[in-house]
PAPA-420685 format. One record per residue (C-alpha): residue in three letters; x, y, z. Coordinates in Angstrom, 3 decimals. Layout:
REM PAPA-420685
MARTI   residu         px         py         pz
MARTI      ALA          X          Y          Z
...
REM end
This chain:
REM PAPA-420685
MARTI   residu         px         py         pz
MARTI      UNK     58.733     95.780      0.829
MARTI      UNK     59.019     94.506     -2.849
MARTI      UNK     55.901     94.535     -4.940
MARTI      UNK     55.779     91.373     -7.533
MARTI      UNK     55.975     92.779    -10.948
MARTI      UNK     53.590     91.664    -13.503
MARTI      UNK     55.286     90.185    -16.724
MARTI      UNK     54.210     89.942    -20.059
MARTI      UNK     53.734     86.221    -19.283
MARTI      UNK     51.152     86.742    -16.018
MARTI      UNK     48.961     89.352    -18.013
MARTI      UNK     48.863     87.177    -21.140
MARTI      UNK     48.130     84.282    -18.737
MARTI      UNK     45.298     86.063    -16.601
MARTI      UNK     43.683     87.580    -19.744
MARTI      UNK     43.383     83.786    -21.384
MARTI      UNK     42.226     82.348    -18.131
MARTI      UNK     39.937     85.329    -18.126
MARTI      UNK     38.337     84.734    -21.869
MARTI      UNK     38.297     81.151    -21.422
MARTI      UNK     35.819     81.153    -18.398
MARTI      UNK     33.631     83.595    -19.909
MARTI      UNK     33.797     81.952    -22.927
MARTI      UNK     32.485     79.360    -21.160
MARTI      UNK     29.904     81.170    -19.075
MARTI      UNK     28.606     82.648    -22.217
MARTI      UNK     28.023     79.056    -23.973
MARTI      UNK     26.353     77.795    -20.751
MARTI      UNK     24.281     80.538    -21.085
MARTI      UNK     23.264     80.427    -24.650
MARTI      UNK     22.506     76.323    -24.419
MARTI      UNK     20.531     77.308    -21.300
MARTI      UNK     18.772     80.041    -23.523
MARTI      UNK     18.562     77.212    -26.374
MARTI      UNK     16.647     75.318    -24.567
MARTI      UNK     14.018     77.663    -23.197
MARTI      UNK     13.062     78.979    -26.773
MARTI      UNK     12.987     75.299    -28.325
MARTI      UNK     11.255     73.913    -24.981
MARTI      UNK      9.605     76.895    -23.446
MARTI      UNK     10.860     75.551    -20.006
MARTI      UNK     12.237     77.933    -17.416
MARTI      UNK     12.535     74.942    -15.222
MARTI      UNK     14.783     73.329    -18.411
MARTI      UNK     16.822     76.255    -18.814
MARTI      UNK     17.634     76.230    -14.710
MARTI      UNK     18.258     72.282    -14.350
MARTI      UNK     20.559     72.809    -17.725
MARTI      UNK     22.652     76.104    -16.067
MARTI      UNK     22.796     74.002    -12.710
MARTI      UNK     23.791     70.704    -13.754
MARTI      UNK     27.404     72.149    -15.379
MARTI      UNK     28.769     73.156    -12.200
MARTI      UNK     27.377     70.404    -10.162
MARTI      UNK     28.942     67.889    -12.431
MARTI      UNK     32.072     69.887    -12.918
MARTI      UNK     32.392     70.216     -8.500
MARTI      UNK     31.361     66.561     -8.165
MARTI      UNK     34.430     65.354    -10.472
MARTI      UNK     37.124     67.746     -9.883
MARTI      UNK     38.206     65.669     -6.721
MARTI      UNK     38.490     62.305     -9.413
MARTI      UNK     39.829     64.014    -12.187
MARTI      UNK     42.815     65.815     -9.886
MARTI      UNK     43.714     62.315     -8.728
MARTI      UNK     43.351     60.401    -11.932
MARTI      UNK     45.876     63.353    -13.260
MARTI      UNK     47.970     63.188    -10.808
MARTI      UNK     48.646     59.290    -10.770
MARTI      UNK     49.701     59.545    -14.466
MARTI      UNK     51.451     62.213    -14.036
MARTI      UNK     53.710     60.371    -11.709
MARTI      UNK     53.593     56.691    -13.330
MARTI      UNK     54.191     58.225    -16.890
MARTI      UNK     57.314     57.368    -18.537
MARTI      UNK     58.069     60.308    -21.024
MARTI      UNK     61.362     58.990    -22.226
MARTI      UNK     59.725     56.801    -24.775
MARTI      UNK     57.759     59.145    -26.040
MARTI      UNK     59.899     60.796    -29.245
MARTI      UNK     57.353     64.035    -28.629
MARTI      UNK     58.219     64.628    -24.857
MARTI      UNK     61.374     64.732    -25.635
REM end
């Protein structure tokens, strides 16, 4: 049985995916941490942690379609930079 090989192209491509959502994590973080020194919340910090990925799972399903239906009604040929 053939094992897939990992290119240059899938490491460099997991490794970005890979900083870019803990990047992200991190800066969640931090604002959450923000806001409990400047508020002295803990319930301020949790509602600002929470709402991120309750926003981000509650428009995913919009987004994918709005993306998709451009993606498929764009015309590219008049656009000198898709070219």
């Amino acid at each position: 049985m053939n094992k897939p090989k990992l290119t240059a192209q899938t490491v460099k491509m997991l490794v970005i995916k890979f900083t870019g959502t803990f990047g992200s994590g991190m800066l969640s973080f931090a604002i959450g941490l923000y806001i409990l020194h400047r508020t002295g919340s803990a319930l301020g910090m949790g509602v600002s942690l929470i709402t991120g990925p309750i926003v981000s799972l509650i428009l995913t399903p919009f987004v994918g379609v709005c993306c998709r239906h451009h993606e498929t009604s764009a015309n590219y040929d008049s656009c000198p930079d898709w070219n």
